[in-house]
C-alpha positions as CSV (number, residue, x, y, z in Angstrom):
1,X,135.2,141.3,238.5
2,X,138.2,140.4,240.4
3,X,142.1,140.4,239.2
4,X,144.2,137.4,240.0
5,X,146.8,139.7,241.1
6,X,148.3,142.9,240.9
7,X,148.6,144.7,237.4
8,X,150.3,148.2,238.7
9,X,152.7,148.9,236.2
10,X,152.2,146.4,233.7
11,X,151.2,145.4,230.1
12,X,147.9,143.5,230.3
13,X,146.7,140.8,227.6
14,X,143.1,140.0,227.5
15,X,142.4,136.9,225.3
16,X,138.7,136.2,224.0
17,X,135.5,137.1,221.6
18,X,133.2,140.1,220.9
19,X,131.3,137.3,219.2
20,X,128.4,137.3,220.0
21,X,128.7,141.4,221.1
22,X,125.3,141.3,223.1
23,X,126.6,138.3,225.2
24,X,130.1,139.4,225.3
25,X,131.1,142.7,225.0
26,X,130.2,144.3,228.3
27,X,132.8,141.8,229.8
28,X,135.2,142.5,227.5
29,X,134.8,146.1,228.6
30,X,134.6,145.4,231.7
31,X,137.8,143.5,232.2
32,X,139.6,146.5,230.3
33,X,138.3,149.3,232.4
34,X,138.6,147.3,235.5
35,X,142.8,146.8,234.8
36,X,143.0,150.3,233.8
37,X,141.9,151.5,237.0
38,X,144.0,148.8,239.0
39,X,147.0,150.8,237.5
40,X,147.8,148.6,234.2
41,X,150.4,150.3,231.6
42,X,148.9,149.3,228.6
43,X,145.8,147.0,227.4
44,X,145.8,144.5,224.6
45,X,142.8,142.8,223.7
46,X,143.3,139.9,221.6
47,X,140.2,139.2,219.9
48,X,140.4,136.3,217.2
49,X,136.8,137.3,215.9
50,X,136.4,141.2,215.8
51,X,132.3,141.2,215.7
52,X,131.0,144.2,213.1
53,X,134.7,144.1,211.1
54,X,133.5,142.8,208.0
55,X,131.4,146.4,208.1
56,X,134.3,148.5,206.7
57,X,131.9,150.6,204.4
58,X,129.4,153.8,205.1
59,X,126.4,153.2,203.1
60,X,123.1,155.4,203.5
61,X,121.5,155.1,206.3
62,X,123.4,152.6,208.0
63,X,126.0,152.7,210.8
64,X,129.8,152.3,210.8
65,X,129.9,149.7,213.6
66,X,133.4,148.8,213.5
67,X,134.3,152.2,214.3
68,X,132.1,152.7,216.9
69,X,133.4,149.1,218.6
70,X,136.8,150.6,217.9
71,X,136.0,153.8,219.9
72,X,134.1,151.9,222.7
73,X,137.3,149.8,223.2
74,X,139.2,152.7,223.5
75,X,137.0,154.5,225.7
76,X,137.3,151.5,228.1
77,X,140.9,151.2,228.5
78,X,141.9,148.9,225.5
79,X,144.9,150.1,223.8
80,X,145.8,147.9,220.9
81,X,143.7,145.2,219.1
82,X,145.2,142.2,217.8
């Protein structure tokens, strides 16, 4: 991935879908990690369709996928979701 320009300093917006994830999150990730390194301030991802949000509830055997999204967005550099 290349940045259009520098982001040292600044407040980054990245615009687009998690929708499908296997398709599009990596990118997602990618993009976020990559300005974080490049010395961006802060991260937003605005993500119109959050994949795995309508999964707000723990049942047995199952996974909370929403929270793990939320934590693997973190982990990459996103600091708020819109």
């Amino acid at each position: 991935m290349r940045l259009p320009g520098p982001v040292a300093g600044r407040t980054c917006v990245l615009v687009g879908s998690v929708a499908p994830p296997e398709d599009r999150l990596a990118t997602l990730l990618l993009a976020a990690d990559t300005l974080k390194r490049h010395g961006a301030v802060h991260v937003e991802a605005v993500l119109p369709y959050l994949a795995y949000a309508r999964q707000y509830r723990l049942e047995p055997q199952t996974s909370l996928a929403c929270a793990w999204l939320g934590r693997v967005l973190m982990a990459s550099g996103v600091d708020t979701v819109l």
